[in-house]
N, C-alpha and C positions, 0 to 999 in steps of 0.2 A: 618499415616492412610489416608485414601479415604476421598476427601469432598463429602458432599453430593451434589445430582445434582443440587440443587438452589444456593449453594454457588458457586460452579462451574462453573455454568453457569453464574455469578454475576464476577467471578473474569474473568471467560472467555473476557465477553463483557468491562468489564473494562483496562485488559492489552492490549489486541486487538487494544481497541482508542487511550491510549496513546505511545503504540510500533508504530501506523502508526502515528502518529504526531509528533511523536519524529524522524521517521525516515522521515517524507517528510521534518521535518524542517533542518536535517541535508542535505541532499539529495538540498534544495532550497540552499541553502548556499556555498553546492559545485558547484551547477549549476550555481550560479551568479559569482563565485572569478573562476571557468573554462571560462564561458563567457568573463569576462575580460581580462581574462590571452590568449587567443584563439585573442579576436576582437582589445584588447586595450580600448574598450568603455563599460561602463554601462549596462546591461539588459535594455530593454525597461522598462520603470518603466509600463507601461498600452499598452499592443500591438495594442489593439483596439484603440487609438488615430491615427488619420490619418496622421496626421504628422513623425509616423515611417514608415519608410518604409516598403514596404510590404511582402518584400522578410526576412527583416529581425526578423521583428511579426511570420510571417508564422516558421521559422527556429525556433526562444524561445520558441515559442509556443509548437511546435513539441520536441524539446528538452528536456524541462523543462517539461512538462506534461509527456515525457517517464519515464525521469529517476525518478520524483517522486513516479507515481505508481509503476514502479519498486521497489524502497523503502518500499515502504508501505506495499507491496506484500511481498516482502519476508519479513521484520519485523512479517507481520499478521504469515510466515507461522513457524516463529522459535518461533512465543507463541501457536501454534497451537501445533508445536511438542511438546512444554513441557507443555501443557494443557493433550495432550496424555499420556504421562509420569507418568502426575499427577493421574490422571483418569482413568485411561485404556481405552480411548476411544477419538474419535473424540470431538471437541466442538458441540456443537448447530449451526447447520446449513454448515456443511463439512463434513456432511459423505456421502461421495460418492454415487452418485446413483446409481450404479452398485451392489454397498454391501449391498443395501437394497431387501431384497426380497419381501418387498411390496408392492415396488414401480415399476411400466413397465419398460423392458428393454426401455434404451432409443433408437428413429430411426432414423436411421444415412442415 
């Protein structure tokens, strides 16, 4: 059967946090044993220390921030789909502004 919309919305915001943290922590882990395997050296443990250098901060940084949100992103968007599945409906706070007819076209 159909949850109701508070439990749904409860399981929503729940799978959501631990599918992005389960996937940045997997996503961190690949990013440090690729960095090793790419540099031969360590990830900066703290880029913000002056002592690494800056080219190389600059690159982890850039890195390691892409591919995690990437992770996270998509993890969010395969509990979204099966929140859809579950519910017939978007979660709380993804339904498209465009599908809403109550809300202004947006301007582009």
């Amino acid at each position: 059967g159909r949850m109701s919309s508070s439990d749904a919305s409860k399981s929503w915001t729940t799978l959501s946090v631990i599918a992005a943290l389960g996937a940045a922590a997997v996503a961190r882990k690949t990013v440090n044993t690729s960095w090793k395997a790419a540099t031969g050296k360590n990830p900066p443990g703290n880029p913000a220390d002056p002592d690494v250098d800056i080219w190389e901060a600059v690159l982890w940084a850039t890195v390691s921030g892409t591919f995690i949100a990437l992770a996270r992103m998509l993890a969010t968007r395969k509990v979204a789909d099966y929140y859809k599945r579950s519910t017939g409906h978007l979660p709380p706070g993804l339904e498209r502004d465009d599908q809403d007819p109550a809300k202004p076209a947006p301007v582009s």
